[in-house]
N, C-alpha and C positions, 0 to 999 in steps of 0.2 A: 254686714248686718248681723245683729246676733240672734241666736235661733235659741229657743229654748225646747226640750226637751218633755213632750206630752205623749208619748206611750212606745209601747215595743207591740211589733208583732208577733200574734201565737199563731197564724195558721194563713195561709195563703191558699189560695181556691183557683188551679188551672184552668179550669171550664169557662169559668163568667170572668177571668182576672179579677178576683175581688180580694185583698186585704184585711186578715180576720187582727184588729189593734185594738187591746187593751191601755187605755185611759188613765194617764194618771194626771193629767187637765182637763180643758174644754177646748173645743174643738168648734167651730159651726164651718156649715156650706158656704164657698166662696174664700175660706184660707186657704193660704200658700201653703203645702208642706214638703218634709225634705227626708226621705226614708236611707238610712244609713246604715251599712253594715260594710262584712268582709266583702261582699262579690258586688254589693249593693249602694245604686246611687240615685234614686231618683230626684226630682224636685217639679213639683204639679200642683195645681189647684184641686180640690175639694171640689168636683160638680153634685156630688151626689155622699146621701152616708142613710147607711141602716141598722136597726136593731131590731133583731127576729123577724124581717123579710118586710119590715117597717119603715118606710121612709120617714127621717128625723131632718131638719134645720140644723141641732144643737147636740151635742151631746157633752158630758161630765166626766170627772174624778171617777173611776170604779167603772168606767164603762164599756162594754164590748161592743166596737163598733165595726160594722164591715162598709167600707171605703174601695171605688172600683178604680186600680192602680192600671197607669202604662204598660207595665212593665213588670216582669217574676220579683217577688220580693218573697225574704227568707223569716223563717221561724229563727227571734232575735234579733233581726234587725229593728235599729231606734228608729223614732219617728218626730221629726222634729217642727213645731210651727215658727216660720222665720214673721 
C-alpha cells in the first residue's frame, strides 16, 4: 500500500505519550499512520489529535499537531498516512 508522507516529528512528550507533528498535509481522526525513523516503527490509528490542549477532528498544511502514540517516538522521525 503506498504511504505518503504528512509531517516529521518536533518533540515527543514521555508523560502523557503524546507526539508533538508538524504537518505538511491533512490529517483527521480515524487515519491510519506509520511513524518512521532510525530506532522507530510504529503504525496506529489516529483516536485522538490536539492543538493547544484543543481537541481537533481535522487538521492541515502548517499544522502543529499533538497525536497520542503507542509507543516513544523521536524528534525527526517521518509520519506517514497509508
Amino acid at each position: 500500500m503506498e504511504e505518503k508522507e504528512i509531517g516529521i516529528v518536533k518533540d515527543f512528550f514521555v508523560n502523557v505519550s503524546v507526539a508533538a507533528i508538524e504537518l505538511s498535509d491533512t490529517i483527521k481522526v480515524g487515519d491510519k499512520i506509520h511513524i518512521k525513523g532510525h530506532t522507530t516503527d510504529i503504525i496506529q490509528k489516529v483516536d485522538s489529535m490536539q492543538i493547544n490542549r484543543k481537541e481537533i477532528k481535522e487538521a492541515s498544511s502548517g499544522d502543529s499537531v499533538g497525536i497520542k502514540v503507542k509507543d516513544r517516538v523521536r524528534h525527526g522521525d517521518k509520519v506517514y498516512k497509508q
